[in-house]
N, C-alpha and C positions, 0 to 999 in steps of 0.2 A: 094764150095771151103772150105775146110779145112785148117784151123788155129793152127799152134802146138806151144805151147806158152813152153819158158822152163824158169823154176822156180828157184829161188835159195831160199840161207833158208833166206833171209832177205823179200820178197816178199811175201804180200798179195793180195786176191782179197777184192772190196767193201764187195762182199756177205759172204766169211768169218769173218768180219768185223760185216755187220749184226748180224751171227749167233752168234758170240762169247756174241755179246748185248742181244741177246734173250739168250741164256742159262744162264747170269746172271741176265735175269730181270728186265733191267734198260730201261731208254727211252735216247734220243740222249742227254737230258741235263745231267743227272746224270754219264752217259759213258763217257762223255766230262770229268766232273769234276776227274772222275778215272782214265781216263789215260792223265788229267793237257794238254787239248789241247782247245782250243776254240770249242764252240759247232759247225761253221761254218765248221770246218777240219773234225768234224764227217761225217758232209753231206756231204761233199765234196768227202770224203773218200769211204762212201758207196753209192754214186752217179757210182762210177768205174763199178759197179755191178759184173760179169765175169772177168773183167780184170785188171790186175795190180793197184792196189793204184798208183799216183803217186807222186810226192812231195818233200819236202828235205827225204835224207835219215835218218838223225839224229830224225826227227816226226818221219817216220817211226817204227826205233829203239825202240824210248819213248814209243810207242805204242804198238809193241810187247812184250816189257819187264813189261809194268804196266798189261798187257794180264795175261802176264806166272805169276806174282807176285799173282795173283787172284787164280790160275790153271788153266788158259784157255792157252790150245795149237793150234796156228796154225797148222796143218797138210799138205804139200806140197813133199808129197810121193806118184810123179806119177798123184794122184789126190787129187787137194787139199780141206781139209777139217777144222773140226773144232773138239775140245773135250774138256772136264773137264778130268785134272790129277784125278786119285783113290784116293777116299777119298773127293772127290769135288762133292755136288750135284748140280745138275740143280735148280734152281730156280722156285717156284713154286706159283710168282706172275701172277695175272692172268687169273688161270684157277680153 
């Protein structure tokens, strides 16, 4: 069975959630403190894995906006993804 999930731009998944953490490098306490949420909402959040965060929408919000404010772009064109704005690098704790 396939599943066609449709996205609007306020919607994330757990795993983009994830990757936006690993491209900046942080572990779930320090990402907490960035985007001002308890570290229990991080887990929470990236527990969804594939599917929708869910939650109040206004965390939500908080969360993509302390995102963008860093250069991290949710991506949810068709398929969603993850990226640093240009001029933003990847973090290169590590490796």
């Amino acid at each position: 069975m396939v599943t066609i999930t449709k996205w609007t731009g306020m919607d994330f998944s757990g795993n983009q959630l994830r990757a936006a953490r690993a491209l900046l490098g942080l572990d779930q306490a320090e990402f907490a403190k960035l985007l001002d949420v308890a570290i229990n909402t991080v887990r929470i959040m990236e527990r969804h894995g594939a599917g929708f965060v869910g939650g109040l929408a206004s965390t939500r919000e908080r969360v993509r906006e302390a995102l963008e404010s860093v250069g991290v772009e949710l991506l949810n064109d068709g398929e969603p993804g993850v990226r640093l704005r240009k001029g933003r690098k990847a973090s290169k704790r590590g490796r």
